[in-house]
C-alpha positions in Angstrom: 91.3 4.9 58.5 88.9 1.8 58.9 87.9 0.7 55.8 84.9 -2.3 55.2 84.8 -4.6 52.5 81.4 -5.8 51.5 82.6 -9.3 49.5 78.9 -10.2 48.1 77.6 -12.8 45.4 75.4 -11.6 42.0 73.4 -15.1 41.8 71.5 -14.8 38.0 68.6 -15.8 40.6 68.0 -12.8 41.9 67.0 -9.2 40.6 69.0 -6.2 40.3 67.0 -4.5 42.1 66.8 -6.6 44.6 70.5 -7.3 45.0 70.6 -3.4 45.3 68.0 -3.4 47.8 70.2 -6.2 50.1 73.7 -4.4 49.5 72.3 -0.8 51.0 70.5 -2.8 54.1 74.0 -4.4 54.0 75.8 -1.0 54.2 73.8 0.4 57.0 74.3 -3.0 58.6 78.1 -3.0 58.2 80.3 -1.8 61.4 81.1 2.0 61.2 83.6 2.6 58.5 85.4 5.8 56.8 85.0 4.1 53.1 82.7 1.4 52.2 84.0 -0.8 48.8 81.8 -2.9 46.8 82.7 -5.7 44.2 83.2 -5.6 39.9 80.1 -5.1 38.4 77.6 -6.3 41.3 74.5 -5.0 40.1 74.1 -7.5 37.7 77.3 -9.7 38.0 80.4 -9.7 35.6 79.3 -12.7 34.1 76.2 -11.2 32.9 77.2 -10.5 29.5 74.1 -11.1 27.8 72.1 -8.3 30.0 74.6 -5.8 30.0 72.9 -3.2 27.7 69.8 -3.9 29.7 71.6 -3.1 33.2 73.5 0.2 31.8 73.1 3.0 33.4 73.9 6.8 33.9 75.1 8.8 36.8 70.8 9.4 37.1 70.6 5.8 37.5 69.4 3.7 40.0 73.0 2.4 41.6 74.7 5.9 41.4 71.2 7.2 43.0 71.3 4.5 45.7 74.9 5.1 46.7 75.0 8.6 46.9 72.3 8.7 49.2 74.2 6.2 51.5 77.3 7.8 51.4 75.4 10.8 52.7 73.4 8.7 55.6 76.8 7.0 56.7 79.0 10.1 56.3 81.2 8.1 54.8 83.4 7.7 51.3 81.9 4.7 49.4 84.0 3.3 47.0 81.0 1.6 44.6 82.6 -1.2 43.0 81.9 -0.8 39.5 78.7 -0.7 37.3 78.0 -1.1 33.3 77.9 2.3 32.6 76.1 4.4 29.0 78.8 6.0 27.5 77.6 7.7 24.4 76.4 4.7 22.0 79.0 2.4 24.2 79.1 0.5 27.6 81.9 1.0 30.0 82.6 -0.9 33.2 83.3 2.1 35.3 84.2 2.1 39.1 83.2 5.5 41.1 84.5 6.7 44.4 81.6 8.9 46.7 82.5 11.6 48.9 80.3 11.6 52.5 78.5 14.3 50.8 77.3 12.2 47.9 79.6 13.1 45.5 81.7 11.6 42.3 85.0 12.6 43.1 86.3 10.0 41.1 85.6 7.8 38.2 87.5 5.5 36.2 86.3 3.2 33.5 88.1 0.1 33.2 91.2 -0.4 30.1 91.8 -4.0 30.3 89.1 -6.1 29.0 88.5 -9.4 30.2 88.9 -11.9 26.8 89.4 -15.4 28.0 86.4 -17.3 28.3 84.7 -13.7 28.7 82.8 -11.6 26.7 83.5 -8.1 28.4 86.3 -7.4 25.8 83.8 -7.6 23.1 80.8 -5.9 24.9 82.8 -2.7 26.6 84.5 -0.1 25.2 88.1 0.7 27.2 88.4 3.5 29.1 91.7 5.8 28.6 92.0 8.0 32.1 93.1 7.2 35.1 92.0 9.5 37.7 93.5 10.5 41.0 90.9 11.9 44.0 92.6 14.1 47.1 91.0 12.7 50.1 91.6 13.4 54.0 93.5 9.7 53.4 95.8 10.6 50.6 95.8 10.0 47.2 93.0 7.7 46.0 92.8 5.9 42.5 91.1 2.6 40.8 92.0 -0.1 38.7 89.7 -3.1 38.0 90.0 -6.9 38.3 92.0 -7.7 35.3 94.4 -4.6 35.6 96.2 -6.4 38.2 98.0 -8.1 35.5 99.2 -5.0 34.1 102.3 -3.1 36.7 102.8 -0.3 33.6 99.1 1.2 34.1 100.1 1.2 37.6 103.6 2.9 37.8 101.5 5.6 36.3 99.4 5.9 39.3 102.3 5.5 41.2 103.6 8.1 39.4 101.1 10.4 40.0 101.4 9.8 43.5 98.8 7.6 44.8 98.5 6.1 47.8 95.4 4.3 48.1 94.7 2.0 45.2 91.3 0.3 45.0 90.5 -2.7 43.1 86.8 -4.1 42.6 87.0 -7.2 41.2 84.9 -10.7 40.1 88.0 -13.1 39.9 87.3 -16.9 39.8 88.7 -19.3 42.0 90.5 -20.9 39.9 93.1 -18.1 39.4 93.1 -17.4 43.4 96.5 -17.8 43.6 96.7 -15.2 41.0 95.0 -12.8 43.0 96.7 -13.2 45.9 100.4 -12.6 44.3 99.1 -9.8 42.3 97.7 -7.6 44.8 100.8 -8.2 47.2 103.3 -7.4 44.2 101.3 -4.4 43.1 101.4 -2.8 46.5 105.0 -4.1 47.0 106.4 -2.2 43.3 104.3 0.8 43.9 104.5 1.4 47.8 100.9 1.7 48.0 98.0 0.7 49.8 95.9 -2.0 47.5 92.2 -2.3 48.5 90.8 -5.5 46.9 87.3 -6.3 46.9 85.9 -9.2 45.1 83.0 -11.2 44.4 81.8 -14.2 45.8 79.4 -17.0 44.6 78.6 -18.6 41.7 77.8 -16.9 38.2 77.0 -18.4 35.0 78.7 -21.9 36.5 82.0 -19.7 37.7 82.9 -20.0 41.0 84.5 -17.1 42.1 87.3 -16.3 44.7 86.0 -14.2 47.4 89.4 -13.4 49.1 88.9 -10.2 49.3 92.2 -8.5 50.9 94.0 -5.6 52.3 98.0 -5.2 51.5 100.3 -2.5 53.0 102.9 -0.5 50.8 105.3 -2.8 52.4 103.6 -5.9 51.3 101.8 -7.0 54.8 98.9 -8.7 54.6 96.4 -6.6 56.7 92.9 -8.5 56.3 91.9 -11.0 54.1 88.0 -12.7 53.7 87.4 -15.9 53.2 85.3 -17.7 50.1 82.1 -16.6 51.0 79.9 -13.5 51.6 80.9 -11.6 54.4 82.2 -8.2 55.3 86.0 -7.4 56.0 86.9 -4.4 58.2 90.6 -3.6 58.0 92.0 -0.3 59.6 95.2 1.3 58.1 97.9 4.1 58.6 97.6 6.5 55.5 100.7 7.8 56.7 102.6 4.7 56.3 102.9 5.7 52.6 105.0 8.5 53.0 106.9 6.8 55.7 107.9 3.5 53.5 108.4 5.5 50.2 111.0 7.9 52.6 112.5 5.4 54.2 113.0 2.9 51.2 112.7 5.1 47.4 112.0 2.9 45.2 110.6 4.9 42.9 113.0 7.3 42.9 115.6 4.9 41.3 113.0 3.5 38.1 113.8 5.1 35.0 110.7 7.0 33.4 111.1 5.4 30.4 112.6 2.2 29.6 112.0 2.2 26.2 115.3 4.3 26.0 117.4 0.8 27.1 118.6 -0.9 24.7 117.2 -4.9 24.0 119.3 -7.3 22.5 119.1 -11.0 21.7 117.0 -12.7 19.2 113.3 -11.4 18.4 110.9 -13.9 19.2 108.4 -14.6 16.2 
């Protein structure tokens, strides 16, 4: 399965529709590819959080539109990154995965809010599903950017058998260390693929990461981008999932509920 990155910048400089206009060129410009992935929130860029009701939109909406269409003209998955979505009287940061016939297959809209020096936590509401999409790959699911730093919400895609994990993301710099040992541990635990694109470039004074990466269940390092835009093409072995979780079963040996042991010691206050 070769899979290409797209690890782009959202400068406040330049339109959303123009950014969308430069990421499809970008797409049919990309080397051929099974599934394309795009960053958190790239429309408008994460740190956009005074425009986000203004860039919401539905599945009728301009991104979803644009994507589809591609997907269709590449005859390939895209994996869209993640957009501010209308749900209801909220505003989700949802991430959607496109079949090569242009459609939704699945959709997951970020539980983790970002709160430190962020106002995503306040401005979108949590989504509560995580959703699992059979593909000629395996198992596919998303989490976003900040979910990395919680392993229970994925042992539950683990549990529900996933193999290919993807993770759109706008993660600063600062934290790249971060990024890099989070993605590495969460393939590691969960004996998964983890697909990690993020943003690059500067937003609202935030320099962010880039470093876009590709870890195996086993914890190899596959690809990795550098700082700047670019795109990274990665090819994997689906099948190397079933192999590593045989061969080595982890997750055979967790408990499925932990709360049942027994904690001892003094409570902290």
């Amino acid at each position: 399965m070769k899979i290409a990155l797209l690890q782009i910048a959202s400068p406040r400089t330049e339109s959303p529709d123009a950014r969308r206009n430069r990421v499809l060129d970008q797409l049919h410009a990309a080397p051929q590819a099974d599934l394309y992935m795009l960053p958190e929130l790239w429309p408008g860029g994460f740190f956009a959080f005074d425009a986000y009701a203004d860039l919401a939109e539905t599945d009728q909406g301009p991104t979803l539109t644009a994507l589809k269409r591609v997907a269709t003209e590449l005859n390939a998955f895209i994996h869209g990154g993640s957009y501010v979505e209308t749900a209801g009287t909220s505003l989700r940061n949802t991430a959607v995965l496109i079949s090569p016939i242009g459609e939704v297959i699945s959709r997951y809209s970020k539980i983790h809010g970002f709160g430190h020096q962020s106002e995503e936590r306040e401005r979108m509401a949590a989504g509560d599903t995580l959703d699992i999409a059979e593909t000629p790959y395996g198992r596919a699911s998303s989490t976003t950017c900040y979910d990395l730093r919680f392993p229970g919400l994925w042992s539950r895609l683990a549990d529900g058998g996933a193999d290919l994990i993807f993770v759109p993301a706008a993660w600063p710099a600062i934290r790249r260390d971060h990024w890099r040992l989070l993605t590495s541990a969460r393939a590691v635990e969960n004996q998964a693929f983890v697909i990690a694109c993020n943003a690059a470039g500067e937003q609202a004074g935030v320099q962010l990461a880039g470093t876009s990466r590709v870890v195996s269940p086993w914890g190899e390092l596959l690809a990795e981008a550098g700082s700047e835009e670019e795109t990274l093409l990665v090819e994997i072995d689906p099948a190397e999932v079933n192999r590593i979780r045989e061969e080595f079963p982890v997750l055979r040996d967790r408990l499925d509920n932990y709360e049942t042991v027994r904690l001892t010691g003094t409570p902290r206050l």
